[in-house]
C-alpha positions in Angstrom: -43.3 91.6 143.5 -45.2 88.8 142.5 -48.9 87.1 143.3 -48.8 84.1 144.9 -51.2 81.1 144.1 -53.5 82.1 147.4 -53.4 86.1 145.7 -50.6 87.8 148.5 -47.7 89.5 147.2 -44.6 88.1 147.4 -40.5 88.5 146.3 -39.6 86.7 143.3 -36.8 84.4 143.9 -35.6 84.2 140.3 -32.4 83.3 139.2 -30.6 84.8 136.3 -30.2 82.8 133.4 -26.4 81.7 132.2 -25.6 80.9 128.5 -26.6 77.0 129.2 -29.7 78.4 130.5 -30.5 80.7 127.6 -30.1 77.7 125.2 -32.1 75.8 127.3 -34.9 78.5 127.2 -34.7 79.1 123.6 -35.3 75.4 123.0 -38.5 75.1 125.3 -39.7 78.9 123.4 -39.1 76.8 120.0 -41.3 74.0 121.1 -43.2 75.7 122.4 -44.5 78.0 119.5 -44.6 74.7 117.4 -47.0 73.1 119.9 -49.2 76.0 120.0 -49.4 76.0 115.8 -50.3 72.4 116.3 -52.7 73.3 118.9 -54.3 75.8 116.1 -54.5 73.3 114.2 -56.3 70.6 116.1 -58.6 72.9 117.3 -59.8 73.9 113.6 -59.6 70.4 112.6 -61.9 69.5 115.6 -64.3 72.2 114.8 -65.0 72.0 111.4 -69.0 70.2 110.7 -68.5 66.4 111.5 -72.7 65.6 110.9 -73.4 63.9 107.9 -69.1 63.5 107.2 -67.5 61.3 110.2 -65.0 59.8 107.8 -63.5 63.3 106.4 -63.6 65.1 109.8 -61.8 61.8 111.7 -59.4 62.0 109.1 -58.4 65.5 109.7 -59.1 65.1 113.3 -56.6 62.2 113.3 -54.1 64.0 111.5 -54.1 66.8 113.7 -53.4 64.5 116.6 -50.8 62.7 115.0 -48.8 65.7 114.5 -49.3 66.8 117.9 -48.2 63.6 119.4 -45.1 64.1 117.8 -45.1 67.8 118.6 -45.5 66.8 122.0 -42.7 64.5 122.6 -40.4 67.0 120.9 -41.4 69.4 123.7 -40.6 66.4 126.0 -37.4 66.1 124.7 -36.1 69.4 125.4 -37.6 69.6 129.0 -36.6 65.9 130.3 -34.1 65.5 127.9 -29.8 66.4 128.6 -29.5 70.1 128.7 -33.2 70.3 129.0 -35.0 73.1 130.7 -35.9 71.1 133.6 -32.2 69.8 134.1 -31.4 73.6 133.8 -34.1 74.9 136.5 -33.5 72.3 138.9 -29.8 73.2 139.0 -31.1 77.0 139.2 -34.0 76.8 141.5 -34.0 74.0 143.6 -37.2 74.8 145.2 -38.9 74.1 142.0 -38.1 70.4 141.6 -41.7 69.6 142.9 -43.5 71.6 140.1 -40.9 69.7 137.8 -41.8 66.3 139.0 -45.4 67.3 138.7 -44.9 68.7 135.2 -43.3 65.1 134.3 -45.9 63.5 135.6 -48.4 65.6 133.1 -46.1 64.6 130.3 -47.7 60.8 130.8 -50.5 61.8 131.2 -50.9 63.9 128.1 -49.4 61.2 126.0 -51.6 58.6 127.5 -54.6 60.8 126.0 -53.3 61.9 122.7 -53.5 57.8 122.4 -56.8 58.0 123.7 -58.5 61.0 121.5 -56.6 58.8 118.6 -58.3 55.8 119.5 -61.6 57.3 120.0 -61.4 59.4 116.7 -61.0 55.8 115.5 -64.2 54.7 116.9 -66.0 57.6 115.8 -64.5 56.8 112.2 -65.8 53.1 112.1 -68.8 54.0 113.5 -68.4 52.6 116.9 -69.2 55.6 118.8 -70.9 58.9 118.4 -68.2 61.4 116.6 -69.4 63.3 119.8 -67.5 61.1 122.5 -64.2 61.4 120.3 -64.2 65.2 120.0 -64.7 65.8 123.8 -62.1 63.3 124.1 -59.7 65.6 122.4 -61.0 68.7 123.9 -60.2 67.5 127.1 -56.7 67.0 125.8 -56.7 70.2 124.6 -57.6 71.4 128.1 -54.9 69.3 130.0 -52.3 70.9 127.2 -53.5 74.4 128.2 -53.3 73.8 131.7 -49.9 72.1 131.4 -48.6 74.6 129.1 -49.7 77.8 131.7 -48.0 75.8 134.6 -44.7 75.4 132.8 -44.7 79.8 131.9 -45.5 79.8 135.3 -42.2 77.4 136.5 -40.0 79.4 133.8 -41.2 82.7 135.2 -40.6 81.5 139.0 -37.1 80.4 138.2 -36.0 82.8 136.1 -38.7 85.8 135.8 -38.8 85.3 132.6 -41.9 85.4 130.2 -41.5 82.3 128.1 -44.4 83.3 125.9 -47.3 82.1 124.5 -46.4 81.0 120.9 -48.2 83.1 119.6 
């Protein structure tokens, strides 16, 4: 049995995973741990002392992001992509297509900010803006990644009650 979103019990309706599925999976595990690293990484970068050093913190800050933007359309790839893990749980469990779409539609949303934070680490770097305003522009991308990173174990674990993990 599984919990529900409004806390009841209820039967999982998993489907067991085939061989295209397992590839599939292992793909979106792969991304998945390299996201987290990046994540790791970001997150240091963003709290290391930025007072009295804007230039060397929105340099590491900006790195960070850059290699998460490309992390991030990696993981894109392999979900939205041909023989991705969406392609392979929409033929599994129909049922799930809306999470899917709603999954997809976080992946623009995501990218939109990782543009954002990169611009606003910018600002913070020429002195535009308070280093403030960029860094809780990219914790709030780190937020939506955490959200939209739980939501996708959750769709994994509906459609096949399987524990993606947390790339850790």
């Amino acid at each position: 049995m599984m919990e529900s979103d409004t806390g009841q019990a209820r039967t999982s309706t998993a489907v067991a995973a085939g061989p295209a599925d397992e590839q599939a999976l292992e793909r979106a595990r792969r991304r998945r741990s390299d996201l987290h690293g990046v994540l790791v990484e970001l997150e240091s970068a963003l709290a290391a002392p930025a007072s009295g050093r804007v230039t060397a913190w929105s340099l590491r800050v900006h790195e960070a992001l850059v290699e998460l933007g490309a992390a991030f359309e990696r993981h894109i790839a392999v979900t939205e992509g041909p023989d991705g893990l969406f392609e392979s749980v929409t033929s599994h469990a129909p049922r799930l297509a809306g999470t899917i779409d709603e999954l997809t539609r976080q992946h623009r949303q995501i990218r939109q900010s990782v543009g954002d934070a990169l611009d606003a680490v910018h600002r913070a770097a020429d002195a535009a803006e308070p280093f403030s305003t960029s860094r809780e522009a990219v914790l709030d991308l780190i937020e939506q990644l955490m959200r939209h990173r739980q939501r996708g174990a959750d769709l994994v674990y509906e459609a096949y009650a399987v524990d993606i993990g947390g790339g850790d």
